[in-house]
C-alpha positions as CSV (number, residue, x, y, z in Angstrom):
1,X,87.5,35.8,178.2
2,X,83.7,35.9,177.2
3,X,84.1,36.0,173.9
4,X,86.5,33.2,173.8
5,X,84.0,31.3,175.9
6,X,81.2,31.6,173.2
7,X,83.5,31.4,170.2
8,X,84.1,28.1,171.3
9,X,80.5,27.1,172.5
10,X,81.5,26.3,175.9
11,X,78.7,26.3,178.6
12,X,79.3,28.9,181.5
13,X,78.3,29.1,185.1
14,X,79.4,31.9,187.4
15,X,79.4,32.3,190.9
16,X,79.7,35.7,192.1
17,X,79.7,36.7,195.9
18,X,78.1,40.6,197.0
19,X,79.4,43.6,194.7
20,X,80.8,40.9,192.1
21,X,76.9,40.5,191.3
22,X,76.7,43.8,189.6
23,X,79.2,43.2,187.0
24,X,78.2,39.2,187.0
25,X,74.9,40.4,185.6
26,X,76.6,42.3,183.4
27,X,78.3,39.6,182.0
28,X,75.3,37.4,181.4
29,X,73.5,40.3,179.5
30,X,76.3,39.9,176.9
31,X,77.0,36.5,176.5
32,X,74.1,35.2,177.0
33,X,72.5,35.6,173.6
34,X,75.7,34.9,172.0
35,X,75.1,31.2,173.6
36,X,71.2,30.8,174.4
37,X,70.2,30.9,178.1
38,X,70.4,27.4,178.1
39,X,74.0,27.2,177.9
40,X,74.6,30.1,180.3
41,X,73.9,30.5,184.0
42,X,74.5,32.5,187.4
43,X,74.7,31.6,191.0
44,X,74.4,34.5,193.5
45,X,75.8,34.9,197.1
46,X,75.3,37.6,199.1
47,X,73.8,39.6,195.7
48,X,74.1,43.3,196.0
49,X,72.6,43.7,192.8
50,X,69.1,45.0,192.6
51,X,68.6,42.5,190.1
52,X,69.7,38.6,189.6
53,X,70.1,36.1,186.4
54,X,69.6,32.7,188.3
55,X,69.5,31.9,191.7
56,X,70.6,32.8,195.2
57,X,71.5,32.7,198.6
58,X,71.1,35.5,200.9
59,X,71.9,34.9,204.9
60,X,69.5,37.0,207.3
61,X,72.6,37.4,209.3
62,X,74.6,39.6,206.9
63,X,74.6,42.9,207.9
64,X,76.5,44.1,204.9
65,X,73.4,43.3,202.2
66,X,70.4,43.8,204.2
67,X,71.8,47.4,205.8
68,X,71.5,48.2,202.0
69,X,67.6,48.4,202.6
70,X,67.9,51.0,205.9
71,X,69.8,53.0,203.5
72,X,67.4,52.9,201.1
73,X,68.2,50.7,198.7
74,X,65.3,48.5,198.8
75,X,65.4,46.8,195.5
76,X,68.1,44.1,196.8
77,X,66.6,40.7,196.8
78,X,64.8,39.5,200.2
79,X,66.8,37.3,202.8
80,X,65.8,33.7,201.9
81,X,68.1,31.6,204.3
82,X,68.4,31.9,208.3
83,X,71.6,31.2,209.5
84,X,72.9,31.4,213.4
85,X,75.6,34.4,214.6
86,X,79.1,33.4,214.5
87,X,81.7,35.3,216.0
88,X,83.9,34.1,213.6
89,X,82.5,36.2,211.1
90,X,80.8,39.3,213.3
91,X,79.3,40.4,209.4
92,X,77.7,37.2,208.2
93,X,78.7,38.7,204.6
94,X,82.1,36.9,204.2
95,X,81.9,34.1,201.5
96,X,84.8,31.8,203.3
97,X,83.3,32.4,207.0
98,X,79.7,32.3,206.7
99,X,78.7,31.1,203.6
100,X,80.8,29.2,202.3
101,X,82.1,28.0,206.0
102,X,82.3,24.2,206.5
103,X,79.9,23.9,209.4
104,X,77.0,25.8,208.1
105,X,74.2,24.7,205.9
106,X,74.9,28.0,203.8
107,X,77.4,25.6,202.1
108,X,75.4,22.3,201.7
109,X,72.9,24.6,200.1
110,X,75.0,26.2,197.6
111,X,76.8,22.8,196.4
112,X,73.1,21.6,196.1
113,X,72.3,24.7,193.5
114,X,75.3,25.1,191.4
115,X,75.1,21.4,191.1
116,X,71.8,21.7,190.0
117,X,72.5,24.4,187.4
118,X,75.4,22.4,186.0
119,X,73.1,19.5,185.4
120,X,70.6,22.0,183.7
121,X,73.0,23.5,181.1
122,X,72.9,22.3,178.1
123,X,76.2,22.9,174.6
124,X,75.3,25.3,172.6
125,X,74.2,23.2,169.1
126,X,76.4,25.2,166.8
127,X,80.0,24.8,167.1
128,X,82.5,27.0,166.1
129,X,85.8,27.7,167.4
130,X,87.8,24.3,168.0
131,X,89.7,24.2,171.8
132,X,93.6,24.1,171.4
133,X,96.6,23.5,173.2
134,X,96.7,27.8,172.8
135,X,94.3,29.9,171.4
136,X,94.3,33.6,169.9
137,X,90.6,35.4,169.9
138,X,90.1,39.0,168.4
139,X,87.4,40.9,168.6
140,X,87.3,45.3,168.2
141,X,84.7,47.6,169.2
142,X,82.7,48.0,166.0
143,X,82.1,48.1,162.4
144,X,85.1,47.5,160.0
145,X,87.1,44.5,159.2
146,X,90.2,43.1,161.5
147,X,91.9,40.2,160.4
148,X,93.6,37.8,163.0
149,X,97.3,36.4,161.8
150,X,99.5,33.8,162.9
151,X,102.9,32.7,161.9
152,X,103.7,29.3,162.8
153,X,107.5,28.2,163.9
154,X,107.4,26.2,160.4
155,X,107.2,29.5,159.0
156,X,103.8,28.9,157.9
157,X,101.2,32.4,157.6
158,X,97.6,31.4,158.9
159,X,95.1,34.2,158.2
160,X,92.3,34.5,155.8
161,X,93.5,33.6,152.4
162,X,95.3,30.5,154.0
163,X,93.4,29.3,157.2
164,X,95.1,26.0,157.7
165,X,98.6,25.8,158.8
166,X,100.3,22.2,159.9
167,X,99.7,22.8,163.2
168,X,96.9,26.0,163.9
169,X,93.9,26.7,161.9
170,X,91.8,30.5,161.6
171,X,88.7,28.6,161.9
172,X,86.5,31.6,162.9
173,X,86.7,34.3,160.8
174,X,84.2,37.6,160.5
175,X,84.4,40.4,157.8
176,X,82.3,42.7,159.9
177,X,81.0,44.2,163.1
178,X,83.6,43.4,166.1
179,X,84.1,40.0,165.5
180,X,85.1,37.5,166.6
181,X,87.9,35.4,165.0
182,X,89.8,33.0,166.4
183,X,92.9,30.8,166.1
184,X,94.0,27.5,167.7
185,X,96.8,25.2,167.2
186,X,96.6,21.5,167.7
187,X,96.9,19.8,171.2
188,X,98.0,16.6,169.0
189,X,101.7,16.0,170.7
190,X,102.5,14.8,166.7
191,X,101.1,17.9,165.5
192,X,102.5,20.4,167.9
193,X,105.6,21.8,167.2
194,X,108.3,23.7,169.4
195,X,109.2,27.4,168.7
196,X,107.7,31.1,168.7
197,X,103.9,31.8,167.5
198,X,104.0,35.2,166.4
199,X,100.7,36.6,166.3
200,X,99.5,40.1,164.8
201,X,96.3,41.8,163.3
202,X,95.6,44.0,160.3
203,X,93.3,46.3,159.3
204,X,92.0,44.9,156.3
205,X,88.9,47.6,155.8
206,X,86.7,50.4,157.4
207,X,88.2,50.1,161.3
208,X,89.9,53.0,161.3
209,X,90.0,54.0,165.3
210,X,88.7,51.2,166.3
211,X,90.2,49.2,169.6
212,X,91.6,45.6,169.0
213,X,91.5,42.9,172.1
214,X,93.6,39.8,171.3
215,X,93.1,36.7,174.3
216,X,95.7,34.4,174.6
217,X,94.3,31.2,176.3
218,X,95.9,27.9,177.3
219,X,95.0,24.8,177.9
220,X,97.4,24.5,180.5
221,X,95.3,26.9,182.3
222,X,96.6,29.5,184.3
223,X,96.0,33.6,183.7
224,X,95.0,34.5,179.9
225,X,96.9,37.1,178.1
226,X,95.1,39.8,177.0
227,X,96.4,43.0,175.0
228,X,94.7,45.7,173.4
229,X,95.4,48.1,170.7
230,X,94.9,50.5,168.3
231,X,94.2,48.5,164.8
232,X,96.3,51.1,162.6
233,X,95.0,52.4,159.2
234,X,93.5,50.8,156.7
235,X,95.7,48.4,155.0
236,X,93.4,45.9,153.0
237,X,95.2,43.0,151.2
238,X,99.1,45.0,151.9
239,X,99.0,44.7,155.4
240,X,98.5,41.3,155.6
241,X,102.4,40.8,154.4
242,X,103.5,42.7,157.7
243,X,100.8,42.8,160.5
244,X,100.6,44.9,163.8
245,X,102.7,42.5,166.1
246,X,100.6,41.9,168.9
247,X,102.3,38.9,171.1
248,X,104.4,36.1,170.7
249,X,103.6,32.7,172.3
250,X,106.5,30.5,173.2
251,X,105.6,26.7,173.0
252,X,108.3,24.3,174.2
253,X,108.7,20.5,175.6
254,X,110.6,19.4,178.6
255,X,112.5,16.5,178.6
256,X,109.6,14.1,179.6
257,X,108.1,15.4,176.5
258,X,105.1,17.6,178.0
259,X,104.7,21.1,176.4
260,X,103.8,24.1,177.8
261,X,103.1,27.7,176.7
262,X,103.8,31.3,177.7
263,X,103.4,34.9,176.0
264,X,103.9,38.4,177.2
C-alpha cells in the first residue's frame, strides 16, 4: 500500500496506537524518503516504541506503557498528559476508553494534533502515478527487470512497448531495482468500460528468484488486493506475448449507471 501511496505522490499521516508504533515507525523509515518528510507524518498514542517519527500522546494513567519502564525498558517516551482513573477502562491503555473516549481531554488533544499535522503536509512536487477508478502497482525485491501488463476488455495489451490503452495507461515504468510500476485506468464514466482487466507480469531481464507484489487498489475504497509471486525465468521481449497471470479485475455498471470493481 506504501508504495502505491508514493507512486502516486499522495501525502500520508498515520495514527498508530501502543505496539502498532513499532511497525508505524517502520513504515515512515521507508516511505519517507520516497516522498520528503514534508509530505509524510506520524501521530503516536500510547507509543511503545523506544523511538517516535512525529508527535505523541502518552496518559500517566496507562499502566500498560509506563510498566514497560519497571521492567526495564526505559527508552519508551516520558508521560506527557495527566488524565483522571476511570473504571471504565481499569488500564488507561485502551484507545476507545481512555484516549480516544468522548469525555476526556485525551481526545480534544489528539484532534488538535493530527489536525495540525494535516495542515503541515505539504504534495510531493513531482508527480507520477495518475489516481484511477482501479489501479495495479508492482514492485519485487531487487535488481532485475519486471514488467507490469494489462489487457483491457477492448482487447487492448498495455505494457511497455504500448503504454496507452483507451481506457488504462502504464504511466510508471522502471527497468531496474524493485520498481515501481504502475497502471491505472480512467475514472472518466465515457472512458471506462465494462468487462474483465486481466493483469500479469513478466520477467523481462536479470530477476530471476526475485518476489513480485502486485496491489490492486480502488477508488471505491474498500480492502486492496494484494498477491505475490515468484516472477518466473527470464523471458525478455517473448514473455511479454503470454505473461504470468496474476489477477483479474472485474469492472461492471449497475443499472443507475455507477461502476464498481472487484478481483480475487
Amino acid at each position: 500500500m506504501l508504495d502505491t501511496l508514493a507512486v502516486e505522490r499522495r501525502k500520508i499521516l498515520r495514527v498508530a496506537h501502543s505496539q502498532g508504533n513499532l511497525f508505524v515507525n517502520q513504515a515512515y523509515d521507508y516511505v519517507a524518503p520516497k516522498l520528503g518528510k514534508s509530505s509524510v507524518a506520524v501521530v503516536h498514542i500510547a507509543p511503545a516504541s523506544p523511538t517516535v517519527r512525529g508527535d505523541y500522546v502518552l496518559a500517566d494513567i496507562d499502566t500498560v506503557i509506563n510498566s514497560l519502564r519497571m521492567q526495564g525498558f526505559t527508552s519508551v517516551p516520558p508521560v506527557n498528559m495527566n488524565l483522571a482513573f476511570s473504571s471504565a477502562d481499569i488500564s488507561g491503555h485502551t484507545l476507545a476508553n481512555t484516549y480516544l473516549h468522548e469525555l476526556r481531554a485525551s481526545l480534544v488533544v489528539i484532534k488538535s494534533i493530527i489536525t495540525a499535522t494535516l495542515e503541515e503536509l505539504s504534495s510531493p512536487q513531482d508527480e507520477k502515478g495518475h489516481r484511477g477508478f482501479f489501479t495495479a502497482t508492482l514492485t519485487w525485491d531487487g535488481e532485475g527487470d519486471v514488467d507490469l501488463h494489462a489487457l483491457e476488455p477492448n482487447g487492448t495489451h498495455v505494457f511497455y512497448a504500448h503504454k496507452r490503452g483507451p481506457v488504462g495507461e502504464l504511466d510508471v515504468d522502471h527497468t531496474s531495482a524493485s520498481g515501481p510500476e504502475h497502471d491505472y485506468a480512467s475514472c472518466d464514466p465515457n472512458v471506462l468500460e465494462e468487462g474483465v482487466y486481466r493483469i500479469g507480469i513478466n520477467n523481462y531481464a536479470r530477476a530471476n528468484g526475485r518476489i513480485a507484489t502486485v496491489q490492486i487498489d480502488f477508488a471505491q475504497g474498500g480492502q486492496p488486493l494484494i498477491k505475490a509471486l515468484d516472477v518466473g525465468g527470464e523471458r525478455s521481449d517473448q514473455g511479454a506475448a503470454s505473461p504470468i497471470p496474476v489477477t483479474e479485475v472485474s469492472v461492471q455498471k449497475d443499472d443507475d449507471g455507477r461502476f464498481s470493481a472487484t478481483a480475487e
